[in-house]
Backbone as XML, in Angstrom:
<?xml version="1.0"?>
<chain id="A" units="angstrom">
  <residue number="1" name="UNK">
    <atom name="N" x="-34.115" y="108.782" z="36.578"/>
    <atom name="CA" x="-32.871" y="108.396" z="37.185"/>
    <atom name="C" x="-33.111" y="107.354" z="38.282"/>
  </residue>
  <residue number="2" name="UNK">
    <atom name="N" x="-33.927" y="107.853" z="38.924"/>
    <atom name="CA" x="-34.525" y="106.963" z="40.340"/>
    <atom name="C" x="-35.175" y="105.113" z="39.607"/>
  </residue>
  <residue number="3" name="UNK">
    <atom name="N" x="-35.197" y="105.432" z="38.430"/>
    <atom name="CA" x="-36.140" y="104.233" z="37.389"/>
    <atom name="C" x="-34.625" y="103.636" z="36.738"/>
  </residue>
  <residue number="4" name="UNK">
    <atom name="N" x="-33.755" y="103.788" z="36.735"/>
    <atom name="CA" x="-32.568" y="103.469" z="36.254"/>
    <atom name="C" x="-31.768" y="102.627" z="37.288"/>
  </residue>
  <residue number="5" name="UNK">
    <atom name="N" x="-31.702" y="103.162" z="38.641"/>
    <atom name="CA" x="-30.902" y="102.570" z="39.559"/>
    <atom name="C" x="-31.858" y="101.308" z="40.240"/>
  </residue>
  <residue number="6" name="UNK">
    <atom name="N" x="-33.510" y="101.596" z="40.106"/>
    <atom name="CA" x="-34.238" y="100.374" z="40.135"/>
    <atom name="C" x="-33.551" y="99.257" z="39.383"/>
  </residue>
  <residue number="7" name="UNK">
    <atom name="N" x="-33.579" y="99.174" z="38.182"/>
    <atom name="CA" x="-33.464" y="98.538" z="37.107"/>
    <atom name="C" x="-31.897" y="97.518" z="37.290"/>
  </residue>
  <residue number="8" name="UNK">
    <atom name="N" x="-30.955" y="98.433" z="37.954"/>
    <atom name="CA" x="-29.571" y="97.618" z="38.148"/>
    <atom name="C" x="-29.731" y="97.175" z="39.483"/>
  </residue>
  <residue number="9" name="UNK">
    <atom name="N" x="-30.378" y="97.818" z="40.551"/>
    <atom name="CA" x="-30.998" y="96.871" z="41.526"/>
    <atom name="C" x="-31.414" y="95.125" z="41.286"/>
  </residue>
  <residue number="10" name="UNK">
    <atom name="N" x="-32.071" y="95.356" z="40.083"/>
    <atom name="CA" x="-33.038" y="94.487" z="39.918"/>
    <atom name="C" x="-32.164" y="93.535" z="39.438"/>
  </residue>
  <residue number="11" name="UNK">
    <atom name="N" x="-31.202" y="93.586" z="38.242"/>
    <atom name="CA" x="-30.550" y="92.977" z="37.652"/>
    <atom name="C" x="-29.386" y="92.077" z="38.496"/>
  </residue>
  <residue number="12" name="UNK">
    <atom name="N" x="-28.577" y="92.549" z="39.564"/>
    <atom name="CA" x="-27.923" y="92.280" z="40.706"/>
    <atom name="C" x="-28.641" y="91.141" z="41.112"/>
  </residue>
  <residue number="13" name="UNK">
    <atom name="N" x="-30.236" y="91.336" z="41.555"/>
    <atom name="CA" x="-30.344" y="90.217" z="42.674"/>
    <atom name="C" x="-30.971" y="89.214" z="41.374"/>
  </residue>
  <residue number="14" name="UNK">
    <atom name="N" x="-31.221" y="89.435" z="40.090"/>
    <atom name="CA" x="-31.395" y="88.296" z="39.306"/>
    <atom name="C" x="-30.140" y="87.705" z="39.139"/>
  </residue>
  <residue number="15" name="UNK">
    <atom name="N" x="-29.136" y="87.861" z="39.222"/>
    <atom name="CA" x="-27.977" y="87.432" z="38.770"/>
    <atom name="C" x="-27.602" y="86.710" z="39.867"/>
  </residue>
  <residue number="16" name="UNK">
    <atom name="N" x="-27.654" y="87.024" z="41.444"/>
    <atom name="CA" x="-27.435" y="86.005" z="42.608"/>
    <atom name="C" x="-28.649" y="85.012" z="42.678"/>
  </residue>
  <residue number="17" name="UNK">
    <atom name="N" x="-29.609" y="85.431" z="42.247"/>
    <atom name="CA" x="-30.474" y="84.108" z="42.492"/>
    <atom name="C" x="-30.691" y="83.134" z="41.432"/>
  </residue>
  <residue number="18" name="UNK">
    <atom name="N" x="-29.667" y="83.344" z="40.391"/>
    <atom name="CA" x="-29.661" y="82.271" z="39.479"/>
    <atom name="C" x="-28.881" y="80.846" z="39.835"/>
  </residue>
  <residue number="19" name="UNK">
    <atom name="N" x="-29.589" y="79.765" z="39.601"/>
    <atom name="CA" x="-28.889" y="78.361" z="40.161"/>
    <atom name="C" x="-28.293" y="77.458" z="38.869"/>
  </residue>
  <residue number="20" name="UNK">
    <atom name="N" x="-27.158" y="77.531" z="39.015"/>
    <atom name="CA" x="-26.553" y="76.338" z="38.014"/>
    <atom name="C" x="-27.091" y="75.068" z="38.224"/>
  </residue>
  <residue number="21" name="UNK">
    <atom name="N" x="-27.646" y="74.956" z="36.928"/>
    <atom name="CA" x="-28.586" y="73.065" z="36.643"/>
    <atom name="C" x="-27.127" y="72.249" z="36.884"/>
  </residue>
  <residue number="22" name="UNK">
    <atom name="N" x="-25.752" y="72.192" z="36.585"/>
    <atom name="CA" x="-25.265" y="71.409" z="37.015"/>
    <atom name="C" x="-24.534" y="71.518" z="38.297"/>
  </residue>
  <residue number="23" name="UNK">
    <atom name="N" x="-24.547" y="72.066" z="38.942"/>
    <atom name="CA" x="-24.346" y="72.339" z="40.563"/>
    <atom name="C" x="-25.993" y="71.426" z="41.298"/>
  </residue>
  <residue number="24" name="UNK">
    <atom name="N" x="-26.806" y="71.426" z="40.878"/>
    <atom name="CA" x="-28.054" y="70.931" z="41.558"/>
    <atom name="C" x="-28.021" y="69.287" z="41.280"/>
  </residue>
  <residue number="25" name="UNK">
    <atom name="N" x="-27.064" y="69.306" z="39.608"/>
    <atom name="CA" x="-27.176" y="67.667" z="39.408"/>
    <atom name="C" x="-26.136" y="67.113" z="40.179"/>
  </residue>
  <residue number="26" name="UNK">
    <atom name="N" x="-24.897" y="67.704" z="40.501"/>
    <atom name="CA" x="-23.881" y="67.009" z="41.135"/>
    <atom name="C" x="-24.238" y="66.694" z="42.486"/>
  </residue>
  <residue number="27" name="UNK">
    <atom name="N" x="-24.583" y="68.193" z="43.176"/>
    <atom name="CA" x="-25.630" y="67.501" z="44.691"/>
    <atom name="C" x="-26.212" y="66.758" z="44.291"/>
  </residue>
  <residue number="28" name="UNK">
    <atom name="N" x="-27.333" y="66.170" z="43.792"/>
    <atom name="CA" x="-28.150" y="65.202" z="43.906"/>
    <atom name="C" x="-27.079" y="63.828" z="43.587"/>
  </residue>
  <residue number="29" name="UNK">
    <atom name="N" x="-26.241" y="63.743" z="42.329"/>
    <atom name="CA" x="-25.819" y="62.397" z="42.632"/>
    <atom name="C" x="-24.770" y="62.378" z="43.555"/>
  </residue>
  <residue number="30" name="UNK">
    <atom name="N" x="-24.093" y="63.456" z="44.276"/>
    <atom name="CA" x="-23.514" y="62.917" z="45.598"/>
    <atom name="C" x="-24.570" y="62.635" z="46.616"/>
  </residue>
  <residue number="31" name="UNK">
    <atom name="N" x="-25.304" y="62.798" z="47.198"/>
    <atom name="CA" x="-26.464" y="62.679" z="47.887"/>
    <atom name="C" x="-26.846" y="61.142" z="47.767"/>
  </residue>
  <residue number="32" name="UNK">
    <atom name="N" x="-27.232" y="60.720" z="46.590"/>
    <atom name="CA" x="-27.657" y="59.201" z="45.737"/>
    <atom name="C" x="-26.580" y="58.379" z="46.574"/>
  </residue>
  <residue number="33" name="UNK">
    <atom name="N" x="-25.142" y="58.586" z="46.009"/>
    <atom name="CA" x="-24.028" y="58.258" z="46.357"/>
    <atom name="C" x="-24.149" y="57.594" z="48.039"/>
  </residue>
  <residue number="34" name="UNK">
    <atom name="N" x="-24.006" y="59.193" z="48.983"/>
    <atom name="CA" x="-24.560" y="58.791" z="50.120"/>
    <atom name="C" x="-25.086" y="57.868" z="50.693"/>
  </residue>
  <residue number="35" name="UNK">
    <atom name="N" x="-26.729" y="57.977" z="50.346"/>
    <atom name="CA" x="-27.537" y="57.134" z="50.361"/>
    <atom name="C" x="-27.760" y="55.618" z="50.303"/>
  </residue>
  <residue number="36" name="UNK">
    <atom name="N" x="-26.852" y="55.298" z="48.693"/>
    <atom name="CA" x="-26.705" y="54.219" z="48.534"/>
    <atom name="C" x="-25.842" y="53.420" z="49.608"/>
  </residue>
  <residue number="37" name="UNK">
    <atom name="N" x="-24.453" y="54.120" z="50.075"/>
    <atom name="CA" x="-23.514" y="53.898" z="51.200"/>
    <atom name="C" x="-24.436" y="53.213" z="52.080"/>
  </residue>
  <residue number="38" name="UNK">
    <atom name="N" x="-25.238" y="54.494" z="52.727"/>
    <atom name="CA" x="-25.788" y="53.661" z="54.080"/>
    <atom name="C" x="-27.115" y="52.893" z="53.948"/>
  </residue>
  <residue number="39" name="UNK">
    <atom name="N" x="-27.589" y="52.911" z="52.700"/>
    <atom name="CA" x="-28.547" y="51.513" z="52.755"/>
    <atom name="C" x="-27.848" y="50.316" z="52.572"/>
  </residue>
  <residue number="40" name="UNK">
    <atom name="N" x="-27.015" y="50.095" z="52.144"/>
    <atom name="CA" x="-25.807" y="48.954" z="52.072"/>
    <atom name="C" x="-24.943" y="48.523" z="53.409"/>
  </residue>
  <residue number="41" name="UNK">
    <atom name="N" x="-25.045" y="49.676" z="54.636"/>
    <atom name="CA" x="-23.978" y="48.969" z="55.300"/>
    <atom name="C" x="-25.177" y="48.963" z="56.368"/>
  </residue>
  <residue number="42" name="UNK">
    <atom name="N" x="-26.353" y="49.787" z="56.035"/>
    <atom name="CA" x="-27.431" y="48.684" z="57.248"/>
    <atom name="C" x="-27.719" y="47.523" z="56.572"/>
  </residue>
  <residue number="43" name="UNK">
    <atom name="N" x="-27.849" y="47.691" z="55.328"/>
    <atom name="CA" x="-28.441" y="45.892" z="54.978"/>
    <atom name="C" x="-27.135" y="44.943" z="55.491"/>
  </residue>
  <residue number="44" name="UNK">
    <atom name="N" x="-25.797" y="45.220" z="55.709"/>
    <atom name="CA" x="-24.649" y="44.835" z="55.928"/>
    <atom name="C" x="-24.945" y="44.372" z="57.511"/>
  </residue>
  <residue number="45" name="UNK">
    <atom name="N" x="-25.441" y="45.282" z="58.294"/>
    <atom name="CA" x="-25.494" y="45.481" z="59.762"/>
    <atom name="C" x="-26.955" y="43.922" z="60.356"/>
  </residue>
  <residue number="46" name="UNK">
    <atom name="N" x="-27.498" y="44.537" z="59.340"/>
    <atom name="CA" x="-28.995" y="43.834" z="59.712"/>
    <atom name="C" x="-29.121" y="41.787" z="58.981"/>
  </residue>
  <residue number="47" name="UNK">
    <atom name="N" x="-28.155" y="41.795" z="57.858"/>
    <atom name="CA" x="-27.703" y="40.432" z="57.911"/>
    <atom name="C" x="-26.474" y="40.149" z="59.134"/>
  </residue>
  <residue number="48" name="UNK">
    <atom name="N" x="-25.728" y="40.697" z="59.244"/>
    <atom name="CA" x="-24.832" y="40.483" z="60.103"/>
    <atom name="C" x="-25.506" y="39.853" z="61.723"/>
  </residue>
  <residue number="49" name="UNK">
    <atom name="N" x="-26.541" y="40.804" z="61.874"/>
    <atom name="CA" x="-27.036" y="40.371" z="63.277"/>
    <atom name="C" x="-28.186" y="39.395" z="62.841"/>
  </residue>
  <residue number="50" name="UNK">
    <atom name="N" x="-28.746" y="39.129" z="61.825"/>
    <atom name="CA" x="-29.423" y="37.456" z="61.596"/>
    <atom name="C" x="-28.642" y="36.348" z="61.866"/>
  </residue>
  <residue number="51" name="UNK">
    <atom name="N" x="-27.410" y="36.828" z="60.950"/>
    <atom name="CA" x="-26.519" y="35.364" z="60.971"/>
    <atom name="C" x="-26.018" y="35.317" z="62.663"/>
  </residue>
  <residue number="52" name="UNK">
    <atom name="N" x="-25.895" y="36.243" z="63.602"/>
    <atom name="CA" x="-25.335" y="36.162" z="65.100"/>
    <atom name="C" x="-26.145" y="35.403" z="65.264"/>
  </residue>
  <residue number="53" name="UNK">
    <atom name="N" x="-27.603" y="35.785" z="65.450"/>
    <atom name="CA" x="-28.438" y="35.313" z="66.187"/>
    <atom name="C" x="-28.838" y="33.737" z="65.524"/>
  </residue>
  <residue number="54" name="UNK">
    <atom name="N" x="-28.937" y="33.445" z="64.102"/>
    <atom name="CA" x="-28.289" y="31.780" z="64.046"/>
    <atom name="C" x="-27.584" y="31.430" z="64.695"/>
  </residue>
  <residue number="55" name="UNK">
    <atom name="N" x="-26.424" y="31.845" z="64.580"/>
    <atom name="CA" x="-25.948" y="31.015" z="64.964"/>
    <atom name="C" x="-25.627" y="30.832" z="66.902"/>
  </residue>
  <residue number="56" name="UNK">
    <atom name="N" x="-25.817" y="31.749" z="67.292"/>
    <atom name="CA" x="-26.636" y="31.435" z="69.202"/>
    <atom name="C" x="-27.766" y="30.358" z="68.966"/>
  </residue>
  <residue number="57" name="UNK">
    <atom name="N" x="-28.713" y="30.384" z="68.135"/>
    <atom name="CA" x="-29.757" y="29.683" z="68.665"/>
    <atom name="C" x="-29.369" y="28.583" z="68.207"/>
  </residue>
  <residue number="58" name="UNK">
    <atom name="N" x="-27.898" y="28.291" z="66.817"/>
    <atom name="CA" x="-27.890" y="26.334" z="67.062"/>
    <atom name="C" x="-27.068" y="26.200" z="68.002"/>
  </residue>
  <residue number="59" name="UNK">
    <atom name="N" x="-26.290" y="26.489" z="68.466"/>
    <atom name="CA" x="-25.481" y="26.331" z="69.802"/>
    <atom name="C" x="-26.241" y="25.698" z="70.868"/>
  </residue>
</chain>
């Protein structure tokens, strides 16, 4: 009996620690998503302050 209630013990925490493969793929391409955002608006940031500083130094 004591070997029985192990057993649905056991089954319980296999069942919460199972991870949906597409729950892990959607995080990752929102994440990508993210990512891509802010490497784009520093490359945005970091031409932006080249072209300032052109144009101060033909002045």
């Amino acid at each position: 009996m004591s070997s029985h209630y192990k057993l649905e013990n056991h089954s319980e925490i296999s069942q919460q620690s199972k991870v949906k493969l597409t729950n892990l793929l959607s995080r990752i391409n929102e994440e990508k998503k993210i990512e891509r955002k802010r490497n784009i608006a520093l490359s945005v940031a970091a031409v932006s302050a080249v072209t300032v500083f052109g144009i101060i130094l033909t002045l």
